[in-house]
Backbone bond lengths (Angstrom), bond angles and torsions (degrees), N, CA, C in turn:
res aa  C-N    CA-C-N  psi(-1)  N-CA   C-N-CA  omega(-1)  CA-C   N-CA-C  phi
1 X - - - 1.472 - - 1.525 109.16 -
2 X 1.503 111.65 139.80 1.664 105.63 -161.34 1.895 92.21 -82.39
3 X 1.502 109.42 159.50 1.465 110.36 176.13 1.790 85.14 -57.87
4 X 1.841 86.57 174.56 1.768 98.44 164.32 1.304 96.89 -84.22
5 X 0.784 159.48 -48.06 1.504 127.72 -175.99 1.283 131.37 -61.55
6 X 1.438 105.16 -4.23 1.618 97.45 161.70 1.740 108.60 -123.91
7 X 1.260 104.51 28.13 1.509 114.22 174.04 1.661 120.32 -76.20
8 X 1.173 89.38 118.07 1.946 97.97 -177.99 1.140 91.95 -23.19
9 X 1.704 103.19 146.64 1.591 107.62 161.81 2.069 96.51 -108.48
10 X 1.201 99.52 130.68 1.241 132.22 179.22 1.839 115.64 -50.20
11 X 1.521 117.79 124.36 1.606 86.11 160.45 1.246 129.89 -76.15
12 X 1.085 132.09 150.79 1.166 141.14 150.55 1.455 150.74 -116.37
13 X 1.447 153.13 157.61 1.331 129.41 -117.82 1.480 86.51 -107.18
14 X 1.292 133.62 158.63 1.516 157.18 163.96 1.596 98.62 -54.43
15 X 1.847 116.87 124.23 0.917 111.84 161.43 1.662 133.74 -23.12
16 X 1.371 104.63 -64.33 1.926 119.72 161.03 1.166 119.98 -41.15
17 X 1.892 125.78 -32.55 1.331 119.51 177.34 1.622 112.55 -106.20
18 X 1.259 105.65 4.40 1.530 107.63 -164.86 2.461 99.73 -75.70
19 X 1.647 90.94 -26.75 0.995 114.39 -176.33 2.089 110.42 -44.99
20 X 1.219 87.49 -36.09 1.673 109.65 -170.45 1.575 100.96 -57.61
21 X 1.308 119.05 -48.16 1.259 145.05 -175.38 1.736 104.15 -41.99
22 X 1.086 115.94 -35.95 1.537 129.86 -148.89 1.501 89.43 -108.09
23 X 1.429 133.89 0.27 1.681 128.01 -157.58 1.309 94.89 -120.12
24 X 1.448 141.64 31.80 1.633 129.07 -165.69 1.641 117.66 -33.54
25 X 1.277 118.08 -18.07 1.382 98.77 172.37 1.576 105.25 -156.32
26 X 1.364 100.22 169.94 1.652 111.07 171.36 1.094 111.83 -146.61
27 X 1.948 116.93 170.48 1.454 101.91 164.15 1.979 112.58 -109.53
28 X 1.018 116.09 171.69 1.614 118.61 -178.79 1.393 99.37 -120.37
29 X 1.538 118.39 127.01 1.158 119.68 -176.41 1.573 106.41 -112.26
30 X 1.100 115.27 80.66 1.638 116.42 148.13 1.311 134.12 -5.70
31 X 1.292 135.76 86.28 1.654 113.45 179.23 1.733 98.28 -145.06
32 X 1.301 125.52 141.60 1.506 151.61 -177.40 1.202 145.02 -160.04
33 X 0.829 155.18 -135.53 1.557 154.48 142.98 1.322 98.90 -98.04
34 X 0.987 133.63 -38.48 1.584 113.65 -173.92 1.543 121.80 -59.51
35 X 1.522 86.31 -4.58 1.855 78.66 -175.17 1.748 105.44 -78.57
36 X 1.445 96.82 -10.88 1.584 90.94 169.76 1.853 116.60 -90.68
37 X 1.166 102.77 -9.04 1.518 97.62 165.18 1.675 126.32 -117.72
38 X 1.159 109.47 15.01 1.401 118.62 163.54 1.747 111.41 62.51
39 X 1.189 100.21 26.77 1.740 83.45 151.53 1.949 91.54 -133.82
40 X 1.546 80.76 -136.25 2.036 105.06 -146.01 1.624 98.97 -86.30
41 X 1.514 96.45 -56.90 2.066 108.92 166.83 1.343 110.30 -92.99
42 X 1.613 88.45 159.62 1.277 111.81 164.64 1.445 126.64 -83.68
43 X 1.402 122.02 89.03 0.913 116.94 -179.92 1.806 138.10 -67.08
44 X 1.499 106.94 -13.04 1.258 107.20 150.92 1.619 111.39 117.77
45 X 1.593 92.97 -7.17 1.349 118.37 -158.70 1.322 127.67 -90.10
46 X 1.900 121.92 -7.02 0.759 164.68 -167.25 2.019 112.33 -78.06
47 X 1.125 141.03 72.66 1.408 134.85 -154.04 1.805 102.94 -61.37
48 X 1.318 100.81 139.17 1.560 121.28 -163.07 1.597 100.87 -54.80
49 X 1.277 127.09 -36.43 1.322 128.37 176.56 1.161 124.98 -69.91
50 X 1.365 108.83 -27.98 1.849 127.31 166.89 1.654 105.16 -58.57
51 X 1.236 106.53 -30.85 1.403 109.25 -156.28 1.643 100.07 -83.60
52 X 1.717 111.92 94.02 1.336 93.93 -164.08 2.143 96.85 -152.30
53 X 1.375 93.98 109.92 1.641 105.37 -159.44 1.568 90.86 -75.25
54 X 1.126 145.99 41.06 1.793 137.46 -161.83 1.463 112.12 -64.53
55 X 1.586 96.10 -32.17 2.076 90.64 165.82 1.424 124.66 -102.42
56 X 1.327 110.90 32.15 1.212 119.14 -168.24 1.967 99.57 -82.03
57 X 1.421 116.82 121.59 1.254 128.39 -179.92 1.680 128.66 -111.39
58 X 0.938 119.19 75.51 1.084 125.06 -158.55 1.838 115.61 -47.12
59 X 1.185 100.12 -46.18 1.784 121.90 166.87 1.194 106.71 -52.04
60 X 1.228 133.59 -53.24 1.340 144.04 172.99 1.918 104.66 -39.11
61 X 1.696 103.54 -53.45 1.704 100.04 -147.39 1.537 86.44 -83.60
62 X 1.793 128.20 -9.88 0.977 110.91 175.84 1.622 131.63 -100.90
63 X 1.236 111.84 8.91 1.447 143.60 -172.34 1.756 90.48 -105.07
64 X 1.613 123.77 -29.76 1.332 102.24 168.77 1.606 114.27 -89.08
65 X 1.545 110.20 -3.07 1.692 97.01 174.82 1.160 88.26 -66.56
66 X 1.322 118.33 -61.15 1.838 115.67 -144.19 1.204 101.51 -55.13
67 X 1.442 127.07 -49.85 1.523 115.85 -176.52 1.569 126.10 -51.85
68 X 1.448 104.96 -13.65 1.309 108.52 174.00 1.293 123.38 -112.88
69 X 1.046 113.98 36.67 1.336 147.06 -169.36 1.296 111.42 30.33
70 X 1.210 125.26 38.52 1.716 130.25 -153.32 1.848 89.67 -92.12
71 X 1.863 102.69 158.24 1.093 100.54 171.71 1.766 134.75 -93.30
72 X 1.678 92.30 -15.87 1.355 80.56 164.59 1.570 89.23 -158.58
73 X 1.822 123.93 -163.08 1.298 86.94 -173.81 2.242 72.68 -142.61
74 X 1.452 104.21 177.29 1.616 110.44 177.39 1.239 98.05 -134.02
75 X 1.550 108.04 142.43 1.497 131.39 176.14 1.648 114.46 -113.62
76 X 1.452 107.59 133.53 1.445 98.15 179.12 0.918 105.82 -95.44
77 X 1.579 147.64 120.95 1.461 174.09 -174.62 1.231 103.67 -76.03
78 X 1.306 102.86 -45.90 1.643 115.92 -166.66 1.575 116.55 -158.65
79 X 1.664 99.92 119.64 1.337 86.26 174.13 1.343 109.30 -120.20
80 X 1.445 131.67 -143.27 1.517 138.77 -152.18 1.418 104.01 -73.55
81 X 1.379 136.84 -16.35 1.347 131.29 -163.96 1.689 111.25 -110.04
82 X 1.681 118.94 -4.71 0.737 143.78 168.79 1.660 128.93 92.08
83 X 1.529 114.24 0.88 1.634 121.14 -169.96 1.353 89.19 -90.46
84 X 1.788 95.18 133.37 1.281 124.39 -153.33 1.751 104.63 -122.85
85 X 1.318 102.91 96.27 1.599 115.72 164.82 1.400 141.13 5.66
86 X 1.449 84.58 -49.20 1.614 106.05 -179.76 1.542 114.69 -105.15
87 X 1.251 97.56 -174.10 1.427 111.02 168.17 1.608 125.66 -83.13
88 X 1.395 91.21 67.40 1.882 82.88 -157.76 1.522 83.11 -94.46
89 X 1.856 105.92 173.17 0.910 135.56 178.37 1.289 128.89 -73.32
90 X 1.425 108.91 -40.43 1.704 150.63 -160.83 1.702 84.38 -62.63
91 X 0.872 146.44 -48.92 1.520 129.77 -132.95 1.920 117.22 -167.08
92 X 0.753 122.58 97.82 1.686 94.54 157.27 1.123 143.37 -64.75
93 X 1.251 116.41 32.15 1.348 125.96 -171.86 1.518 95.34 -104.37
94 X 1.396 104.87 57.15 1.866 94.33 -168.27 1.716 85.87 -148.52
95 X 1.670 95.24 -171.55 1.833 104.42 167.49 1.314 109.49 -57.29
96 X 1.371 156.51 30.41 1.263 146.16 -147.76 1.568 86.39 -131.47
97 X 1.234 108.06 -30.11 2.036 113.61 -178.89 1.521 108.82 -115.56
98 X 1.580 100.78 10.75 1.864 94.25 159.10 1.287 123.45 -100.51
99 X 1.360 104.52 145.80 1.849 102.85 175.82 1.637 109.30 -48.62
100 X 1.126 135.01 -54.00 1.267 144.90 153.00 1.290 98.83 16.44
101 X 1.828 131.42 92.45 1.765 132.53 171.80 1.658 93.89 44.74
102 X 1.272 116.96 67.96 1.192 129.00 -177.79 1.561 127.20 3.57
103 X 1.151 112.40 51.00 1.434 150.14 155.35 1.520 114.17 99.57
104 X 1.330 116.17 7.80 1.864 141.33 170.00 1.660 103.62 -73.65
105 X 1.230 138.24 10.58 1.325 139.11 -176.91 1.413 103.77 -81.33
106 X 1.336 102.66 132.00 1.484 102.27 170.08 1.775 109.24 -126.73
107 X 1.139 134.16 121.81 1.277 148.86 -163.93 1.683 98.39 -87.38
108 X 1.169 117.01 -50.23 1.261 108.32 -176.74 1.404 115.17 -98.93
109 X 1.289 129.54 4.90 1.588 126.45 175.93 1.611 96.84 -81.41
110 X 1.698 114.72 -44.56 1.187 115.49 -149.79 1.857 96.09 -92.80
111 X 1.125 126.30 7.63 1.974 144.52 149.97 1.356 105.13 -62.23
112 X 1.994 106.12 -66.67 1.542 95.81 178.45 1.224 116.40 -48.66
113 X 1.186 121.76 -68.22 1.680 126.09 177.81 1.095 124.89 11.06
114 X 1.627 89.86 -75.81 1.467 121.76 -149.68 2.035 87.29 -95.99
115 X 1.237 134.37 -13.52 1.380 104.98 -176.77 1.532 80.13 -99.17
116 X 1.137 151.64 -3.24 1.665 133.25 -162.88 1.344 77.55 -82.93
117 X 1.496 134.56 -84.07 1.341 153.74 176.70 1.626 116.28 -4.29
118 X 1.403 99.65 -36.55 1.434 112.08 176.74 1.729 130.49 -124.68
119 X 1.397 91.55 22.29 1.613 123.67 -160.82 1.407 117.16 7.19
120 X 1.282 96.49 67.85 1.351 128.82 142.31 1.537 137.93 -72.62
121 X 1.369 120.14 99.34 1.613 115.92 170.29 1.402 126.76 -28.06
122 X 0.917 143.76 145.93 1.476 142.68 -166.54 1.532 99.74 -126.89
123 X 1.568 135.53 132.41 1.164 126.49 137.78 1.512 107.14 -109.48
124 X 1.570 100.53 162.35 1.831 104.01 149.61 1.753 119.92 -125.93
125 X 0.827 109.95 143.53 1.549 135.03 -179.01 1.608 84.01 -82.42
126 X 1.224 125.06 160.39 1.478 141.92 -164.34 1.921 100.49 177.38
127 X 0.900 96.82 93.99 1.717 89.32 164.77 1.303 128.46 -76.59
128 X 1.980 112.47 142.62 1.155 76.15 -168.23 1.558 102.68 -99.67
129 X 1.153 110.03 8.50 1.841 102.91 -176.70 1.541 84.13 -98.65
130 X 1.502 101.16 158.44 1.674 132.79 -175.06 1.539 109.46 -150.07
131 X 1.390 116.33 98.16 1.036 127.73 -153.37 2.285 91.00 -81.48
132 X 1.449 92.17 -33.77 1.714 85.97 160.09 1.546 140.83 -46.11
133 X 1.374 100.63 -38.77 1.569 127.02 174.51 1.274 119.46 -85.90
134 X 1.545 110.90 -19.63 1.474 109.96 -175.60 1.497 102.01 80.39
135 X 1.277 135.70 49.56 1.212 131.03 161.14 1.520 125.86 -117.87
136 X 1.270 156.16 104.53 1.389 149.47 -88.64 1.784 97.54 -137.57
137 X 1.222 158.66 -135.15 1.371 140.59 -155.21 1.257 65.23 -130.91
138 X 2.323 75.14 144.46 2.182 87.80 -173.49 1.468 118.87 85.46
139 X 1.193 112.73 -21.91 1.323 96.16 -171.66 1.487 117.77 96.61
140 X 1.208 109.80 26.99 1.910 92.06 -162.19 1.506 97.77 -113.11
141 X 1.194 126.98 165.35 1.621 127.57 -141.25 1.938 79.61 -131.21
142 X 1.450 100.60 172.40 1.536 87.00 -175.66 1.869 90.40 -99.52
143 X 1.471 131.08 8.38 1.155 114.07 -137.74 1.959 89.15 -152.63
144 X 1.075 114.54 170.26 2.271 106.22 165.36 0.726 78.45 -98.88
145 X 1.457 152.38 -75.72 1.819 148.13 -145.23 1.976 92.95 -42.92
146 X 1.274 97.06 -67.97 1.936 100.00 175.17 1.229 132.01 -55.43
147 X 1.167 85.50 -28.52 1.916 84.38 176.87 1.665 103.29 -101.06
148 X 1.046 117.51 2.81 1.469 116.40 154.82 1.387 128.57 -67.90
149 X 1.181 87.03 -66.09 1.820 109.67 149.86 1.896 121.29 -29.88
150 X 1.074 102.76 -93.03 1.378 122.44 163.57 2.088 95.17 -17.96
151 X 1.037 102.34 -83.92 1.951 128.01 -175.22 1.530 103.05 -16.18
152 X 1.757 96.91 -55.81 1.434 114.53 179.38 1.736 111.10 -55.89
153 X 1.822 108.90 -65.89 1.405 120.48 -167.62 1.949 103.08 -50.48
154 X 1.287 103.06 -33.73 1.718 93.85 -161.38 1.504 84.56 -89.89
155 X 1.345 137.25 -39.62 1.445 108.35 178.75 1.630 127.08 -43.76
156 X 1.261 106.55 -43.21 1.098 114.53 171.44 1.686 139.85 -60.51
157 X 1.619 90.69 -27.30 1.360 99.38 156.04 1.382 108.80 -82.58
158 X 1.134 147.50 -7.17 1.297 130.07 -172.17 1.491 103.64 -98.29
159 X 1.070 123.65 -44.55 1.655 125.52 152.80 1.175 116.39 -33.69
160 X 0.885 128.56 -56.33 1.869 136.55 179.08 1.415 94.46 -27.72
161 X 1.548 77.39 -74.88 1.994 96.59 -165.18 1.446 103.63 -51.96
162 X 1.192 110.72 -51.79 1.925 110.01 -156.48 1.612 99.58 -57.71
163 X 1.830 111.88 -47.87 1.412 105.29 -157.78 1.921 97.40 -89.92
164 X 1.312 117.85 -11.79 1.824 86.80 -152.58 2.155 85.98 -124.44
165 X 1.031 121.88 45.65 1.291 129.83 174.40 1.705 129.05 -150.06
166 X 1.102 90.13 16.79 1.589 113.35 162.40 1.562 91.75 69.97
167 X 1.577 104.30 -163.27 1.493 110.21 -165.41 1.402 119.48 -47.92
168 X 1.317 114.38 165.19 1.671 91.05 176.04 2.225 87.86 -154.45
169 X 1.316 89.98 133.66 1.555 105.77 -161.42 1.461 105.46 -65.97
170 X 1.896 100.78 -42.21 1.664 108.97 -154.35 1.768 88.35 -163.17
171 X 1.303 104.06 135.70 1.059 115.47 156.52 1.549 126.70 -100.39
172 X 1.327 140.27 140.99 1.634 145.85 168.95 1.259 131.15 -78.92
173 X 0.874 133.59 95.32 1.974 118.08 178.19 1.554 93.96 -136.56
174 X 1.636 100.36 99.22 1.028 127.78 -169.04 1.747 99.29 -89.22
175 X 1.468 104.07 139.62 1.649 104.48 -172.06 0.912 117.06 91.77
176 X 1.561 125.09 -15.41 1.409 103.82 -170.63 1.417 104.23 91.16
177 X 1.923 118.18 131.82 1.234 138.70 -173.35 1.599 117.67 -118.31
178 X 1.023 131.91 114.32 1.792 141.35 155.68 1.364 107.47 -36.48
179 X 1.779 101.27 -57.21 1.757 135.07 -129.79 1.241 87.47 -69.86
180 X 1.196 145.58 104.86 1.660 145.86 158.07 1.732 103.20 -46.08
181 X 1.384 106.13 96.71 1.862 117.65 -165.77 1.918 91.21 -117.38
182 X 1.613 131.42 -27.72 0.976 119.58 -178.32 1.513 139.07 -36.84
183 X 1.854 111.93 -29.90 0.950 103.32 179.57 1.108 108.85 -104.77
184 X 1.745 129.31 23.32 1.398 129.78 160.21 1.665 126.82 -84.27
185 X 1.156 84.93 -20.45 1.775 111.79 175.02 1.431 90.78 -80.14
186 X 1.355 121.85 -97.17 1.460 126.04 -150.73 1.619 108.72 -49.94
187 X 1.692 132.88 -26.82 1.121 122.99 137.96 1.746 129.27 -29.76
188 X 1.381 105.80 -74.13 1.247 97.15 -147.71 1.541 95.46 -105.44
189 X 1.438 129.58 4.03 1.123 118.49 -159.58 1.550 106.22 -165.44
190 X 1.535 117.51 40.17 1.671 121.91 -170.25 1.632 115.53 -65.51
191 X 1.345 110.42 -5.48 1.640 110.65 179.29 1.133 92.53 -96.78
192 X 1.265 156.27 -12.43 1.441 148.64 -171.13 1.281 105.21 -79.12
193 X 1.772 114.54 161.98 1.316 125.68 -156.96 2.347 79.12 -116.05
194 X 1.448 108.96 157.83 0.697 119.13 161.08 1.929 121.14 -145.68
195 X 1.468 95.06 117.98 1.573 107.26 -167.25 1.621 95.28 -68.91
196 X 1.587 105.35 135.91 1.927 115.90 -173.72 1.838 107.00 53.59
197 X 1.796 85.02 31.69 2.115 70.93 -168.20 1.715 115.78 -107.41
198 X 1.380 136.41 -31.09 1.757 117.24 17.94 1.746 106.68 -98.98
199 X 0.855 79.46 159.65 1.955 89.01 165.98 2.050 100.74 163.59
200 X 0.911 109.22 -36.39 1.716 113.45 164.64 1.736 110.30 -134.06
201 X 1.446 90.62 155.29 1.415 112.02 -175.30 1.576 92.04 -88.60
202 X 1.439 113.82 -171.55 1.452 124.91 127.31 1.491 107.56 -122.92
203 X 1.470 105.95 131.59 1.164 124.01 -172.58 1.692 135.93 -63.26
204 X 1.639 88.69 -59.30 1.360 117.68 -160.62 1.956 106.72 -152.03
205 X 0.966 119.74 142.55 1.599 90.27 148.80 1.544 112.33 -107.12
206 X 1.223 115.75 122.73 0.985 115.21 172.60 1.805 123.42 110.74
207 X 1.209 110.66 -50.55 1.389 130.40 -159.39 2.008 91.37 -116.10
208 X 1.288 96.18 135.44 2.269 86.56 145.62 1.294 104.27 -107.77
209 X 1.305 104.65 154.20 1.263 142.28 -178.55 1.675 100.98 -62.74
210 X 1.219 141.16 173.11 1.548 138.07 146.41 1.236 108.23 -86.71
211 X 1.185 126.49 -18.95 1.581 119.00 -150.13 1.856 75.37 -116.20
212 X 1.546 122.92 20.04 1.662 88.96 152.83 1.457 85.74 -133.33
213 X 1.168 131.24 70.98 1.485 130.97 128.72 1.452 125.48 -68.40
214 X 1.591 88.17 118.97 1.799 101.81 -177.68 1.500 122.49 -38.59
215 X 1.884 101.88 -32.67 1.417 97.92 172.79 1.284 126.04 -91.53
216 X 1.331 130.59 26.25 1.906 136.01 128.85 1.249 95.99 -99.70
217 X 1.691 87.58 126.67 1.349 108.74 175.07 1.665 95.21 -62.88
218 X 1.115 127.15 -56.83 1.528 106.61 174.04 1.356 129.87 -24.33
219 X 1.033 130.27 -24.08 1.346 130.73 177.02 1.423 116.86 -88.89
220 X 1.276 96.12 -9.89 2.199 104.60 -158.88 1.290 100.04 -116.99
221 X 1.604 138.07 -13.87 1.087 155.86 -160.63 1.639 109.84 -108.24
222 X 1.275 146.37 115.43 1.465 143.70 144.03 1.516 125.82 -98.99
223 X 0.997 126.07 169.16 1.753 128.32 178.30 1.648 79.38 -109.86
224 X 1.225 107.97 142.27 1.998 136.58 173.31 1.393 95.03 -157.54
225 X 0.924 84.12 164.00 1.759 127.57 -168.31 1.767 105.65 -131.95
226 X 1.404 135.14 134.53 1.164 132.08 178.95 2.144 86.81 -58.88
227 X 1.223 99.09 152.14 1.360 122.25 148.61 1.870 95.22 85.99
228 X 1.304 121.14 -12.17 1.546 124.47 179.70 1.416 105.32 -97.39
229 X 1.621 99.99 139.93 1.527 135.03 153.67 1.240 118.11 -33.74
230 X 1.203 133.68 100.20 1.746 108.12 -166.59 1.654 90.72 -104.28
231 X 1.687 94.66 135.08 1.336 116.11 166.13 1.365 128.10 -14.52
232 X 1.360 143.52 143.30 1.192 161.53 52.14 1.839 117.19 45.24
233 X 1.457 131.77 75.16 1.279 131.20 155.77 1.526 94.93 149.60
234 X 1.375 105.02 -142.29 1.510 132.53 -170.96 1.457 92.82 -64.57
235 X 1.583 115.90 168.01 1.482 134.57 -151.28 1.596 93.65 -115.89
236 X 1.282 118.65 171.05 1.149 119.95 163.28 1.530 115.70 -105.24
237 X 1.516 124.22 150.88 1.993 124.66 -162.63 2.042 82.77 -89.58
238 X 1.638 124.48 2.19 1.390 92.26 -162.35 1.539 101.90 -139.27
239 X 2.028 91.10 26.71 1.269 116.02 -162.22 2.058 104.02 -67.49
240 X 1.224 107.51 160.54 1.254 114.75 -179.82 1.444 128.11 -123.51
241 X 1.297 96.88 32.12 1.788 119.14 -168.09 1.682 104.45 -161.97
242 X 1.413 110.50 131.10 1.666 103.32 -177.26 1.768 83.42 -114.52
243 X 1.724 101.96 135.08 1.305 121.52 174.09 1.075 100.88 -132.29
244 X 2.032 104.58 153.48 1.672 90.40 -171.21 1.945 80.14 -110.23
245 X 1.023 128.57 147.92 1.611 139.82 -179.40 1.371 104.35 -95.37
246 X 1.584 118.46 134.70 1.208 165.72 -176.19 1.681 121.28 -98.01
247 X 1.237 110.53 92.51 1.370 126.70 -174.21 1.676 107.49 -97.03
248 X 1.253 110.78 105.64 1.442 113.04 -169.91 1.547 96.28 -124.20
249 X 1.509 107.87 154.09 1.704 146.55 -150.79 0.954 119.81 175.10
250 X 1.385 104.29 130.18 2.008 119.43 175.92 1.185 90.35 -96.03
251 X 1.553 84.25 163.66 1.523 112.20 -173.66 1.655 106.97 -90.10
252 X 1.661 125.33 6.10 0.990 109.83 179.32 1.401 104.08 -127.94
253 X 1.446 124.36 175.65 1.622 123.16 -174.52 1.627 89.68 -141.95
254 X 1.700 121.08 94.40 1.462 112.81 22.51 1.302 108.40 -84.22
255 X 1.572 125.96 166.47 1.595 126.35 162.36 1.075 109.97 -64.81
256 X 1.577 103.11 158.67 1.708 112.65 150.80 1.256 99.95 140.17
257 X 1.303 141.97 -132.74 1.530 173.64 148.03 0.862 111.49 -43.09
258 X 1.622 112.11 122.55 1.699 108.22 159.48 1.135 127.95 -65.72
259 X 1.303 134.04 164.38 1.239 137.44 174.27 1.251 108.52 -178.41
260 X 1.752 119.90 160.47 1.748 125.04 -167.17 1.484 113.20 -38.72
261 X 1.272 112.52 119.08 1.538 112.33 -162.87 1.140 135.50 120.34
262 X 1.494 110.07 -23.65 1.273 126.39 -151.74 1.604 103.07 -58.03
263 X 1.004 105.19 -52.46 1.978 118.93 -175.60 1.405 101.73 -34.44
264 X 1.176 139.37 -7.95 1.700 125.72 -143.64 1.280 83.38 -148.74
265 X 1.056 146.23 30.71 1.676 165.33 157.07 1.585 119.71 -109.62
266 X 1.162 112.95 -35.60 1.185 125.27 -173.57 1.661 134.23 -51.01
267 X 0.920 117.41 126.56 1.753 104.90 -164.85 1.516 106.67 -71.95
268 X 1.244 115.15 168.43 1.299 118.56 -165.89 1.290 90.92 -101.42
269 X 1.895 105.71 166.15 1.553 132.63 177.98 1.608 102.10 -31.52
270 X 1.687 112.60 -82.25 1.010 131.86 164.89 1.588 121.74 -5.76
271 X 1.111 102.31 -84.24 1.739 115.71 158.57 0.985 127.63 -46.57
272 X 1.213 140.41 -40.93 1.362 122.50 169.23 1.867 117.62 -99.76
273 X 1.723 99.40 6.64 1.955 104.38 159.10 1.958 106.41 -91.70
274 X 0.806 109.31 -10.47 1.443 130.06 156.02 1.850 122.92 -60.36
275 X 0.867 84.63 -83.98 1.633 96.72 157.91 1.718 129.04 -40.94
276 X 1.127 87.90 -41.88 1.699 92.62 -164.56 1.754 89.53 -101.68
277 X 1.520 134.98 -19.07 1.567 104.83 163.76 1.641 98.44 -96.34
278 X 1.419 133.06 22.64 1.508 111.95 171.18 1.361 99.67 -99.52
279 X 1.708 129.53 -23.18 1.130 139.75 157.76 1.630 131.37 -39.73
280 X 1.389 96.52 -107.66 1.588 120.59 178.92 1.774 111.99 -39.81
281 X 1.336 104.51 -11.66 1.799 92.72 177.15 1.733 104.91 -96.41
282 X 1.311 106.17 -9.03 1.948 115.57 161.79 1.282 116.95 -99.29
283 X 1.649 114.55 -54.61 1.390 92.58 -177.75 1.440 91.74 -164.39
284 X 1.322 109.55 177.17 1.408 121.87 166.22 1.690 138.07 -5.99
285 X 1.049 134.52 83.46 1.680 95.81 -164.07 1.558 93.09 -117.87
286 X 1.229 107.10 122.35 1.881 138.90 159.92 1.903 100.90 -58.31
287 X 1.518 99.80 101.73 1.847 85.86 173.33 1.341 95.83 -114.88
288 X 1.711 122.30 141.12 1.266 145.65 -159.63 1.657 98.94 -81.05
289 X 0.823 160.19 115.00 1.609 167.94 174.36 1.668 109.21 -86.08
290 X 1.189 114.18 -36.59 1.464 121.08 161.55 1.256 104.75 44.56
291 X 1.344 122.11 70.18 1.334 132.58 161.26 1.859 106.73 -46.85
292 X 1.793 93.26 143.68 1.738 102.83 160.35 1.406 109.58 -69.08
293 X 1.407 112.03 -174.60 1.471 135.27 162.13 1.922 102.18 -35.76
294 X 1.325 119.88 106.83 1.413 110.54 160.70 1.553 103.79 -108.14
């Protein structure tokens, strides 16, 4: 055993991310067009006027973090098919072509709002594939001319979000990212956590692992590289980055999206008090809330 004075010095987490540590759980709120066609993607198929959130309550989804005593909660902005939450610029494939406050609705301005109001953490989920753009899991373009293209359009959505929606806790780029987004974060948003960014793993779905308990550093520890995806499972003991890992689960079996029915999917008491002590005593656990049709 080496003396302590020549004992590895350990990573450890950034004042700004150490914060994460203290949040054992959240919820992830699901929302797309697919909730009008009842599966997992967006298939696209859904007519822009249909596409219309009119009971969508923002106070509501944040009155259900607090009730669940969660620490902060994540919104998907955007998922795989590419219709985009906000008022972005990038696309009309967003609220800008829903009847919804005659197409001026913003889903995620009126989240910030309402979690600043109720000081609530905010994340956003951001996908990085856009099945609108032609961009494939990750972000990857079929073409450089396209994925140049593409590089540009999602930067710009990520700016949207980073600069014009107030704080933002954690960012998502689920799958794994191409899109060189690092120096949009550490600009406008260097205390923020980013899921596959690095700053969280995903762990498990559903379950933690033993072997990623925060207390082996093996579990809390990875080897990264600026600009890489960091792995999927157990940590490395000779890792050079401390991440705290993110165990995410819907509340329904199958997962994913709500849609007509959804109630009669739902996991039982049991199952999800199960879940949440095999969780939160390792790491983080993200629970999916999977709103219906709003």
């Amino acid at each position: 055993m080496a003396p302590l004075n020549q004992a590895r010095a350990f990573p450890c987490p950034r004042p700004s991310k150490s914060r994460g540590t203290r949040l054992p759980s959240a919820l992830f709120f699901h929302w797309a067009p697919n909730v009008y066609q009842g599966s997992e993607g967006d298939n696209r198929s859904t007519p822009r006027d249909k596409i219309n959130p009119d009971r969508f309550n923002a106070d509501q989804w944040v009155r259900a973090v607090k009730a669940a005593n969660a620490g902060y909660m994540i919104f998907v902005a955007k998922h795989v098919g590419g219709y985009c939450a906000w008022q972005t610029k990038t696309t009309d494939y967003s609220l800008k072509t829903s009847p919804w406050k005659q197409g001026r609705g913003d889903m995620l301005a009126e989240l910030a709002k309402a979690c600043q109001a109720a000081d609530v953490r905010l994340g956003v989920y951001l996908c990085p594939r856009d099945d609108t753009h032609g961009a494939g899991d990750g972000g990857r373009a079929s073409s450089a001319d396209k994925q140049t293209a593409y590089n540009e359009t999602y930067r710009q959505q990520l700016t949207e979000i980073l600069t014009g929606y107030g704080p933002m806790f954690e960012m998502w780029f689920d799958g794994g990212n191409v899109v060189p987004i690092n120096d949009l974060i550490d600009r406008s948003h260097p205390g923020s956590s980013s899921f596959q960014g690095p700053a969280h793993r995903r762990l498990a779905f559903g379950w933690a692992l033993s072997t990623a308990l925060p207390l082996t550093r093996a579990g809390n520890t990875i080897d990264w590289k600026p600009g890489e995806t960091p792995r999927e499972g157990a940590g490395s003991p000779t890792g050079n980055i401390c991440v705290r890992p993110e165990c995410d689960v819907s509340i329904l079996r199958p997962p994913g999206f709500g849609s007509e029915g959804s109630d009669r999917r739902i996991l039982s008491l049991d199952d999800l008090v199960e879940i949440y002590y095999l969780s939160v005593a390792r790491v983080n656990l993200l629970l999916n809330a999977t709103p219906e049709k709003v």
